[in-house]
C-alpha positions in Angstrom: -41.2 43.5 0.6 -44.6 44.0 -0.9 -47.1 40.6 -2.1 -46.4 40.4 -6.1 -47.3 37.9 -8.7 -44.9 34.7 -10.0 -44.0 37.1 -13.3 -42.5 40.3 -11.1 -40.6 38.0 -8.4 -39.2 36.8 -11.4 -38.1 39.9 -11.6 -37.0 40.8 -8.3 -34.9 37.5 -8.5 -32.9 38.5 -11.3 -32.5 41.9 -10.1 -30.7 40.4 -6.6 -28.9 37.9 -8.9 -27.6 40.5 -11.2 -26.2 42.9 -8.2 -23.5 40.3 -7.8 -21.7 38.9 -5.0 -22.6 35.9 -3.2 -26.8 35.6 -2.8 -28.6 33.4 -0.9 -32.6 32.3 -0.8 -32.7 30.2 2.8 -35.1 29.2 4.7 -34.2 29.6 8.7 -35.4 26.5 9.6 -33.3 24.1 7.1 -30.4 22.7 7.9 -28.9 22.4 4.7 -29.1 26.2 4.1 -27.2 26.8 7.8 -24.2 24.8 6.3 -24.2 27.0 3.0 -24.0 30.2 5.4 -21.5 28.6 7.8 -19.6 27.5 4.5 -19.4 31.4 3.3 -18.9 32.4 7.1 -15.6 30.1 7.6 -14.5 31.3 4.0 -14.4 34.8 5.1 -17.2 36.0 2.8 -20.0 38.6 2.7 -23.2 36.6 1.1 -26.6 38.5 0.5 -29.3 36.2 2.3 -33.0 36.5 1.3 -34.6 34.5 4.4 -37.8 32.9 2.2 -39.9 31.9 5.3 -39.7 35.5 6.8 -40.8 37.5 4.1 -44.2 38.1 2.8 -43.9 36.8 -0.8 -42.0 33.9 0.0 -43.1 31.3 -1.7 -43.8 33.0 -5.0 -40.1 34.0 -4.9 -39.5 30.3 -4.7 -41.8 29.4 -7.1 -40.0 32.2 -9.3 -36.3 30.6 -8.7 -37.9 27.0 -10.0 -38.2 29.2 -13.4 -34.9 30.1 -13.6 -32.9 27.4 -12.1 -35.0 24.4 -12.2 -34.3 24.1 -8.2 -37.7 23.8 -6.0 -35.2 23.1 -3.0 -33.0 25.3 -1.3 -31.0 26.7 -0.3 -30.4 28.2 -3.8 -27.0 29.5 -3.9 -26.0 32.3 -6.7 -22.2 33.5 -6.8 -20.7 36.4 -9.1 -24.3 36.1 -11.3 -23.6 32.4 -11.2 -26.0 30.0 -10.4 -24.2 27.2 -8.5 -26.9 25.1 -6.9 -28.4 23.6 -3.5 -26.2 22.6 -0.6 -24.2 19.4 -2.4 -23.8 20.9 -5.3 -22.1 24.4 -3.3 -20.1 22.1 -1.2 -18.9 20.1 -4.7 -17.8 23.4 -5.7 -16.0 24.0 -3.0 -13.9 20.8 -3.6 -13.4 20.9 -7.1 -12.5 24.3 -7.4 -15.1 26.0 -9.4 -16.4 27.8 -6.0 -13.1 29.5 -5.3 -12.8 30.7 -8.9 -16.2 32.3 -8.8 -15.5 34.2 -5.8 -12.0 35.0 -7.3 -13.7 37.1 -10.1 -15.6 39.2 -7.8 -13.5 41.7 -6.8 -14.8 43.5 -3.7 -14.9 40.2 -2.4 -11.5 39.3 -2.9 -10.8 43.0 -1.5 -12.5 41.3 2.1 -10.6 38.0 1.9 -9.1 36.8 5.2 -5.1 37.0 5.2 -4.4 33.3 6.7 -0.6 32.6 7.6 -0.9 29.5 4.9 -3.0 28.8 2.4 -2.9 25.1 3.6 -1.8 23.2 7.0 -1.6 19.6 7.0 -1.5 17.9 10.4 0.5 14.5 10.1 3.8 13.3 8.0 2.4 10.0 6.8 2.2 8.5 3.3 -1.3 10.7 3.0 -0.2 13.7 4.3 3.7 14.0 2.4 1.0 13.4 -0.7 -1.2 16.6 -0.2 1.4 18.8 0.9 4.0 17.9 -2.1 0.9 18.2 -4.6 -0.5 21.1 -2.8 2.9 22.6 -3.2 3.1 21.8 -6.7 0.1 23.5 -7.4 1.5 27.1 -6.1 0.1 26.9 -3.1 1.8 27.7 0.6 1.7 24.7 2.5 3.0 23.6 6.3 3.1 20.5 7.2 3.3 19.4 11.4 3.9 16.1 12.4 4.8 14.7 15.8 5.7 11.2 17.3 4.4 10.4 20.9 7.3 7.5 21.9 5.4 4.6 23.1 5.3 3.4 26.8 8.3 1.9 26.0 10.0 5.0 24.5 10.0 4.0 21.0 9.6 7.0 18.4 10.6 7.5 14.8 11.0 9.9 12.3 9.2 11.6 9.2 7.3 9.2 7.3 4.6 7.7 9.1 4.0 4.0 10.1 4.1 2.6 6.7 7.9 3.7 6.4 9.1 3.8 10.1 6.8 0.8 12.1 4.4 -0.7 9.0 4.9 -2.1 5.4 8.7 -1.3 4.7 10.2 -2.9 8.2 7.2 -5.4 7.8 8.3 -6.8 4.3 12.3 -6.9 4.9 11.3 -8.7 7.9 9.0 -10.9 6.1 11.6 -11.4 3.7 14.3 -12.5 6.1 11.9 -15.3 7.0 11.4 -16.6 3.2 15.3 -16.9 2.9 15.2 -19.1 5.9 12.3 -21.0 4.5 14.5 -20.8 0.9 17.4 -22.5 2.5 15.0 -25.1 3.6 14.3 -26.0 -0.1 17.5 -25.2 -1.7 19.4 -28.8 -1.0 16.9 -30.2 -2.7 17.9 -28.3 -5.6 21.6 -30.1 -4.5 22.6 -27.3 -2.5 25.2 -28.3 0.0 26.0 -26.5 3.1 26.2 -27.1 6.9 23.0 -28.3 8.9 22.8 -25.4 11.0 22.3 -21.6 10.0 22.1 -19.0 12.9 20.1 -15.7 12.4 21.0 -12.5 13.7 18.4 -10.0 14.9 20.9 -7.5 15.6 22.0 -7.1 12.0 18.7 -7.6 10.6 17.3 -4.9 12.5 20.4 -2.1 12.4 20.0 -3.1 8.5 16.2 -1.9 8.6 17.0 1.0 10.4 19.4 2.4 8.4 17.0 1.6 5.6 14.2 3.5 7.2 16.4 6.7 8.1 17.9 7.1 4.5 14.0 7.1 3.9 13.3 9.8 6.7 16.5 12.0 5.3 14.6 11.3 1.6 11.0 13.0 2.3 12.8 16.3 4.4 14.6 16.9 1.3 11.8 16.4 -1.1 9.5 18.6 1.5 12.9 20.8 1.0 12.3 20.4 -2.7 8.7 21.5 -2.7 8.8 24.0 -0.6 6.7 22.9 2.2 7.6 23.9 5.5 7.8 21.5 7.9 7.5 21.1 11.5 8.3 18.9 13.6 5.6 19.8 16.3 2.2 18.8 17.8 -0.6 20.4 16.8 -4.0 21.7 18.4 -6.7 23.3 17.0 -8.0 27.1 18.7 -9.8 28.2 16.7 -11.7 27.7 12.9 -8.8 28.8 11.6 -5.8 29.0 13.8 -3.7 26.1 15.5 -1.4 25.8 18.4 2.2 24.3 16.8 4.2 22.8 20.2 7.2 21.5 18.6 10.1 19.0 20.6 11.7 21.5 22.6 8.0 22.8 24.2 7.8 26.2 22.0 4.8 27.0 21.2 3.7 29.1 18.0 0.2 29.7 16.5 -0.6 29.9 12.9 -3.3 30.2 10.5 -4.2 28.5 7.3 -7.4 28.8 5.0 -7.9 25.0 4.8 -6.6 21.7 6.5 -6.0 18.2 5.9 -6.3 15.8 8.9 -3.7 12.9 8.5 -2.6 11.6 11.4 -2.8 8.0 11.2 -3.3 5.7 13.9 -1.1 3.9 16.8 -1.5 0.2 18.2 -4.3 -0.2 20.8 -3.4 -1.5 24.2 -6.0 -3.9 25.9 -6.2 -2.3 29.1 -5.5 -4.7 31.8 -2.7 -5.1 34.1 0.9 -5.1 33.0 0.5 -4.3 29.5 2.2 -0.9 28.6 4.7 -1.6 31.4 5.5 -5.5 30.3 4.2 -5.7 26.7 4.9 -3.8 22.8 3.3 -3.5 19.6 4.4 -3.1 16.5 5.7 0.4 16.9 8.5 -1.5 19.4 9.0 -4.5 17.4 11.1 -3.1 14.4 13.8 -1.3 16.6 13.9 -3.5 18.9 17.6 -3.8 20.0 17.4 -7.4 21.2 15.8 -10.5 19.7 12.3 -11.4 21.4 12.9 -14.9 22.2 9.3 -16.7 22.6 6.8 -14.9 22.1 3.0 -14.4 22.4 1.1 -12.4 19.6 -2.3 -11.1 21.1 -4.8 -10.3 18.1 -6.0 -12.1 14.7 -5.1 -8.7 12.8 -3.0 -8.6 9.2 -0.5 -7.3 11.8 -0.8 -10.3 14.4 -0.6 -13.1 11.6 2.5 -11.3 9.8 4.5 -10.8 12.7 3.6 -14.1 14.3 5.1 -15.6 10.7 8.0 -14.0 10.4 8.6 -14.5 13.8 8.1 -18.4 14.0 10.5 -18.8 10.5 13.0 -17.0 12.0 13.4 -20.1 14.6 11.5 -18.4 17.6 8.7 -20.1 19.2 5.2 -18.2 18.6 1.7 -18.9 20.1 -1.4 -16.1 18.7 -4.0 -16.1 21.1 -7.5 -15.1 19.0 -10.1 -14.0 20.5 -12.7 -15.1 17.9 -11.9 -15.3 14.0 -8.7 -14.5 12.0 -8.6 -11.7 9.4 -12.0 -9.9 10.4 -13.3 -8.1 7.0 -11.3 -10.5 4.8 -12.6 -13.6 2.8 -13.1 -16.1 5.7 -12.3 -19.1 3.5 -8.6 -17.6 2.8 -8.6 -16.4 6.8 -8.9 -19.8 7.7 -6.3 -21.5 5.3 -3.7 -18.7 6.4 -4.4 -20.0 9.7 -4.1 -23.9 8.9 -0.9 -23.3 7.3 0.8 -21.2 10.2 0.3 -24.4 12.2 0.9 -27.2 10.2 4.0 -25.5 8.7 5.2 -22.6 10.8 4.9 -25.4 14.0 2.8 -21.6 14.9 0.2 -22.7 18.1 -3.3 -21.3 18.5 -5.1 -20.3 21.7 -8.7 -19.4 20.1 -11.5 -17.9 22.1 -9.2 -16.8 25.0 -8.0 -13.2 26.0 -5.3 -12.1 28.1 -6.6 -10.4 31.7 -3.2 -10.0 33.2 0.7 -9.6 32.6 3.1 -10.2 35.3 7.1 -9.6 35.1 9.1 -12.5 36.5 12.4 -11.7 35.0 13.8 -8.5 33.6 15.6 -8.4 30.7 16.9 -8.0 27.2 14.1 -10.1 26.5 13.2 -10.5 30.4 10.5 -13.2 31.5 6.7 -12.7 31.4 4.1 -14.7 33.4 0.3 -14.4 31.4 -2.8 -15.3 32.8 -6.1 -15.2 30.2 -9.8 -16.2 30.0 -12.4 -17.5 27.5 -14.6 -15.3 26.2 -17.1 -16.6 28.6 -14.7 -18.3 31.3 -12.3 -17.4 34.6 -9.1 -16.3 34.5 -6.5 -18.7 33.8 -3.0 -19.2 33.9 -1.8 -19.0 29.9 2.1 -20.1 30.4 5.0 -17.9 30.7 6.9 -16.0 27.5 10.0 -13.9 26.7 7.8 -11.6 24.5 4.0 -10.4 24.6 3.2 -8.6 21.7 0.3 -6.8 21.1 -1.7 -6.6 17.9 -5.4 -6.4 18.4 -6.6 -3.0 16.0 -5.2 0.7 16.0 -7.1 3.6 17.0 -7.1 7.1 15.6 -4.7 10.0 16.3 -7.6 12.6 17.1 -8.1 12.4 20.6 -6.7 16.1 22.4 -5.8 18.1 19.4 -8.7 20.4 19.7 -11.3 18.8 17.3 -14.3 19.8 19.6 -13.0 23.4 19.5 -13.9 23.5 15.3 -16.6 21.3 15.9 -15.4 18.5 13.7 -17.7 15.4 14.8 -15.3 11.9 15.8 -16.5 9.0 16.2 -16.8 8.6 20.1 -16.2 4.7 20.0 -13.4 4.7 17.6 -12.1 8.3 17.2 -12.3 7.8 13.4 -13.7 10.8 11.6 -16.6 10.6 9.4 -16.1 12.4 5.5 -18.0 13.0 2.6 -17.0 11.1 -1.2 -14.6 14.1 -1.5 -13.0 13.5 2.8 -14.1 16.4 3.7 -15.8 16.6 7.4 -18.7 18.2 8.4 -16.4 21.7 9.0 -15.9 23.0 5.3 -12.3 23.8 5.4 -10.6 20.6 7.4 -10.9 17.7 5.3 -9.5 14.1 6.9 -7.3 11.6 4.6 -6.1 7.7 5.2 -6.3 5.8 8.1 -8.7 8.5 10.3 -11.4 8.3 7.9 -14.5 6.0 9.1 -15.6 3.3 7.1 -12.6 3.8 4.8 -9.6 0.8 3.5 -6.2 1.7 6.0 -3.8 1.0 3.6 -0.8 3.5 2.2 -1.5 3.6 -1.4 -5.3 4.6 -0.4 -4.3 7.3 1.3 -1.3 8.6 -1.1 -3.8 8.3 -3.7 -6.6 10.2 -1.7 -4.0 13.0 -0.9 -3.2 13.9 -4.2 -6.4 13.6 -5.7 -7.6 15.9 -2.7 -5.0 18.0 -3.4 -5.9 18.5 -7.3 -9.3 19.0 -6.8 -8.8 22.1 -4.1 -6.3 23.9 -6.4 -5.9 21.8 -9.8 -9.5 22.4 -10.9 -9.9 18.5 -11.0 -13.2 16.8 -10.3 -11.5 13.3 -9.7 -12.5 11.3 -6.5 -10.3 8.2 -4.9 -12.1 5.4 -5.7 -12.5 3.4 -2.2 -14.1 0.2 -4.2 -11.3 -1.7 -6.2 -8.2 -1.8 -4.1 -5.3 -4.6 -4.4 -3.6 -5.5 -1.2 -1.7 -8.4 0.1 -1.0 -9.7 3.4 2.4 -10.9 4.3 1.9 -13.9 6.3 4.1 -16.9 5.7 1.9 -17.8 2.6 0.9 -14.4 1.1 -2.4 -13.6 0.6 -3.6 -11.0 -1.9 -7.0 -10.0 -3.2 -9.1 -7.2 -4.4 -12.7 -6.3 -4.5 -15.2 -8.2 -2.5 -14.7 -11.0 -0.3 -17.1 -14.3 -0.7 -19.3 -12.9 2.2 -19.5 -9.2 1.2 -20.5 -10.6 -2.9 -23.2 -12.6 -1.2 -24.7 -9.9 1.0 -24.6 -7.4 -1.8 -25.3 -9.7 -4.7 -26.9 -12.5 -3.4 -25.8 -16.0 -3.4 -27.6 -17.1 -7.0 -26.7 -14.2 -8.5 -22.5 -15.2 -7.8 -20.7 -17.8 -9.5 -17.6 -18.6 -7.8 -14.7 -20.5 -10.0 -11.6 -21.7 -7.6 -8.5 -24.5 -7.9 -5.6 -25.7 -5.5 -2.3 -25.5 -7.2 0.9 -26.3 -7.1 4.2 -23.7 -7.7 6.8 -25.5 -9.6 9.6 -24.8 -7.2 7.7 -26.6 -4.6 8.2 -30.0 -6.6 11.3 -30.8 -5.7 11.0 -30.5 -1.7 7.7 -32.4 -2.1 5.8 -30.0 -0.6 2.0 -30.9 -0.3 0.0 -30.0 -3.7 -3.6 -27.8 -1.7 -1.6 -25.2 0.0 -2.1 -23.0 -2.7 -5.2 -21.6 -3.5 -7.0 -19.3 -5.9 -10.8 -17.9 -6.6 -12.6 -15.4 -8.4 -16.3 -14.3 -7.5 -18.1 -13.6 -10.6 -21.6 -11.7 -10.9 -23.7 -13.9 -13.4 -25.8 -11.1 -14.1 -22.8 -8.6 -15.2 -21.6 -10.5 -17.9 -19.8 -12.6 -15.2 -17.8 -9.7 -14.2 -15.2 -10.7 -11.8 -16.1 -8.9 -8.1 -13.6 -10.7 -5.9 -10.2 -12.0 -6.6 -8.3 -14.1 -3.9 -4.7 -15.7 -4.0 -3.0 -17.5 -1.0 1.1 -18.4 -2.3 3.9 -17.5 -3.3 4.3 -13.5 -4.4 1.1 -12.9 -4.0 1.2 -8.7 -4.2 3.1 -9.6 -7.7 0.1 -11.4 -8.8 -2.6 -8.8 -7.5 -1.1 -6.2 -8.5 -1.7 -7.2 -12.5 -5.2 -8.8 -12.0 -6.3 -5.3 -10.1 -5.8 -3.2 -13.1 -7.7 -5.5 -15.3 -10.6 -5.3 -12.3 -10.5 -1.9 -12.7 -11.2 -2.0 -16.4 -14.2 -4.0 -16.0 -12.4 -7.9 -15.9 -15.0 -10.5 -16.9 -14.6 -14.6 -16.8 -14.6 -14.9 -20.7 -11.7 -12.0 -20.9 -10.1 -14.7 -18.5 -10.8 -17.9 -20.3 -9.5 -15.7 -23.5 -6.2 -15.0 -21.8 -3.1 -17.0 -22.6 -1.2 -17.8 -19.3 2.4 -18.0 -18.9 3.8 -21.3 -18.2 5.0 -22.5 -15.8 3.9 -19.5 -13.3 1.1 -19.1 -10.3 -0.9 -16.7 -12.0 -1.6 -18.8 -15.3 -4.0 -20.6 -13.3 -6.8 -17.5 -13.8 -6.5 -18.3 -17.1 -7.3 -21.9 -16.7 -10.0 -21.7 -13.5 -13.4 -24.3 -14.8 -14.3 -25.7 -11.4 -17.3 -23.8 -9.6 -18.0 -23.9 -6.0 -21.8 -24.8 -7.0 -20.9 -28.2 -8.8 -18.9 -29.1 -5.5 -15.9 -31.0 -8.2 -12.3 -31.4 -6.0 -10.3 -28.6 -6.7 -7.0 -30.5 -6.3 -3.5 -30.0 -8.5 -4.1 -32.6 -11.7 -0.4 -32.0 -13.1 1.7 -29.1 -14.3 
């Protein structure tokens, strides 16, 4: 191409533009401009590429697309006589929509287009991945979902739903539950109750109760895949190719199919410590919920959500329960509430501690239904020590991700070696294009249900709806179910100050008492509530933390009003209802900074 002034490669630029199709201006050296080409490459389409740093008059084309686009970067990405930007803005395309309709229009690409077996494959049955496929379904478009079960070491396995349904929140809260009627009978003579002094639980038909639950659930999303018309498999999948995976379903047949996009959702399974005798002797939560016999005393391993809640549903169903921490409780949740979660297992629940301490070794004595277990542990900087001897040993110290062998490498999709979690972009997708990653697999992302539910159909919308709506990661209510609930939303205490600073936060908290605990004189500062405000945002309310009773009821409400922008004065404005927990927001005047007791005054 010949040297010519900034007036004629104006020209020559809107001459390539005008031609159609998919053009390019690159460079060969950026990086950005490779994943534009690799976009169009794993998309199946022809682009025009004008290579800027080969050709003569380079730079004066350049200078000549700053005229016409207002872009001095590139790449500089033109579809269908349509300028659609550098490389975010060709990726947001791609996400929201507008990219595929583009191409749509011009028809000797669709003429090229790559036939693909379905126009979407989601890999995993959970709460994220029933989302996408139902919505992408919806939407018209032709969607498989796989999803497979490796049992445990133990042989546990379950069927289509995920943890949440199967080994997570629904088995967790009935559970949960069965321990607040115990504590209810505790209180209800002294509402002049009368009945005998002893009441026997029976783990047998609390559990076959659960389970019959949880399959009526697993019957209830095969018919609504039924309904939707996703196919379903119940298989394991691998990746071979960009576009192609290897389906190897229950009975070893193997099948390969194609689809133009993915969604990674495969959740995550309990992590095993590693040392002697634990995936022979030990189980996790994906045992604990089917288990057929009742696990007798037991040690809980870990300072999880999932440690504390089974350890307290455990201990008020009459069993004896010892955690063993290895530093602090509730990592990435306001300490303050962390800690008085943990004073109240053990002043109420009769729950014992073993801080700093790990186990190093499990050792069967007895077998049985539950047998007899022998533990030895160590400090964190100590020798091995003999711990004490339990029916149970229960593991519950983090999850890791489902992506280890299903063929990630062979796309190129980059893990996190450490963790196996998968790094995405504000709309999930990875650094591949076409596979995007929902719920607990992301990195750096909440692993709750209604995150990824909500990430799956917004996901969903935004590759065939047209939608540019993103899941918001910020604002999210959740409660854990330990004997005294906990819920909260936004920032903790420690995450306001590091982001905010400490002057900039005004923190408002009180004890309180619940009515129904008058009667069985139950001690007036178990109860607790707090709200981190930013002074310099009108007071906006940045943190909300509740430790009693019903505390996802309470969350749930004060979430929505977070979301709409809750400040202290909207608060102080609000009239409570009497005589409930919650009223106390309305009525919160002590701050942290004047160091005034926070103790229950009256009703």
């Amino acid at each position: 191409m010949a040297p010519v002034d900034r007036s004629k490669a104006r020209v020559v630029v809107e001459r390539k533009v005008s031609a159609g199709g998919v053009v390019i201006f690159s460079k060969s050296f950026c990086p950005f401009c490779t994943q534009v080409k690799d976009l169009f490459k794993d998309l199946g389409v022809h682009y025009e590429v004008v290579e800027l740093d080969k050709i003569e008059n380079g730079s004066t084309l350049q200078e000549a697309l700053l005229d016409v686009t207002g872009q001095k970067t590139v790449p500089n990405v033109f579809v269908n006589k349509t300028h659609v930007g550098g490389c975010d803005s060709t990726f947001q395309a791609r996400a929201n929509g507008r990219l595929a309709r583009l191409l749509a229009e011009v028809p000797q690409l669709a003429d090229q287009s790559t036939s693909y077996d379905y126009d979407l494959i989601v890999v995993g049955g959970g709460s994220g991945g029933l989302a996408a496929s139902k919505e992408a379904s919806t939407l018209g478009k032709k969607v498989l979902m796989l999803d497979f079960v490796v049992p445990t070491p133990l042989g546990a396995t379950w069927g289509l739903g995920g943890t949440c349904v199967n080994v997570g929140c629904i088995p967790k809260k009935l559970m949960h539950q069965a321990a607040l009627l115990a504590h209810g009978m505790d209180d209800a003579r002294s509402f002049g109750w009368e009945f005998g002094d002893q009441a026997k639980h029976n783990w047998e038909t609390m559990k076959n109760g659960i389970q019959d639950y949880i399959h009526s659930l697993n019957f209830g999303y095969r018919v609504a895949l039924r309904t939707k018309t996703v196919t379903y498999d119940n298989a394991l999948a691998k990746f071979i190719g960009p576009h192609t995976i290897k389906a190897t379903n229950t009975q070893g047949v193997e099948s390969t199919l194609t689809a133009e996009t993915f969604v990674l959702a495969m959740g995550e399974r309990p992590r095993y410590i590693g040392i002697p005798g634990d995936k022979e002797y030990c189980i996790t939560s994906d045992d604990l919920f089917s288990l057929s016999y009742c696990p007798g005393e037991t040690l809980v391993v870990g300072a999880s959500y999932v440690a504390l809640e089974c350890a307290g549903f455990l201990a008020r169903l009459g069993l004896s329960v010892t955690v063993m921490i290895r530093s602090i409780l509730l990592r990435g949740f306001d300490q303050q509430l962390a800690n008085l979660i943990g004073d109240y297992m053990v002043d109420h629940c009769g729950i014992k501690f073993i801080r700093q301490f790990v186990p190093t070794k499990v050792e069967q004595i007895e077998a049985g239904t539950p047998g007899r277990l022998r533990v030895f542990g160590k400090a964190t900087e100590g020798e091995e020590t003999y711990m004490g001897e339990f029916n149970t040993v229960l593991f519950a110290i983090g999850r890791d991700a489902c992506t280890r062998n299903i063929g990630l490498d062979t796309v190129g999709i980059k893990v996190n070696a450490k963790t196996g979690k998968i790094p995405v972009d504000e709309y999930e997708r990875t650094n591949v294009p076409h596979v995007y990653a929902i719920g607990d697999i992301q990195e750096g992302r909440l692993e709750l249900t209604p995150v990824a539910i909500q990430a799956g159909v917004l996901l969903a919308q935004r590759l065939y709806g047209g939608s540019t709506v993103k899941c918001d990661y910020l604002t999210v209510p959740t409660t854990v179910f330990t004997p005294l609930e906990y819920g909260c939303c936004g920032l903790s205490e420690e995450r306001a100050v590091t982001m905010y600073g400490e002057d900039n936060l005004e923190v408002y908290h009180s004890n309180f008492k619940p009515l129904e605990w008058v009667l069985p004189q139950r001690e007036p500062t178990q109860c607790y509530a707090k709200i981190i405000c930013h002074m310099q945002d009108d007071e906006r309310v940045v943190g909300f933390h509740f430790l009693g009773p019903n505390a996802g009821e309470v969350t749930q409400g004060f979430a929505v009003a977070m979301k709409c922008g809750l400040t202290k004065t909207t608060l102080d404005s609000t009239i409570g209802i009497h005589p409930t927990c919650a009223e106390i927001f309305t009525t919160l005047s002590v701050t942290k900074r004047s160091g005034h007791t926070t103790e229950v005054t009256g009703c």
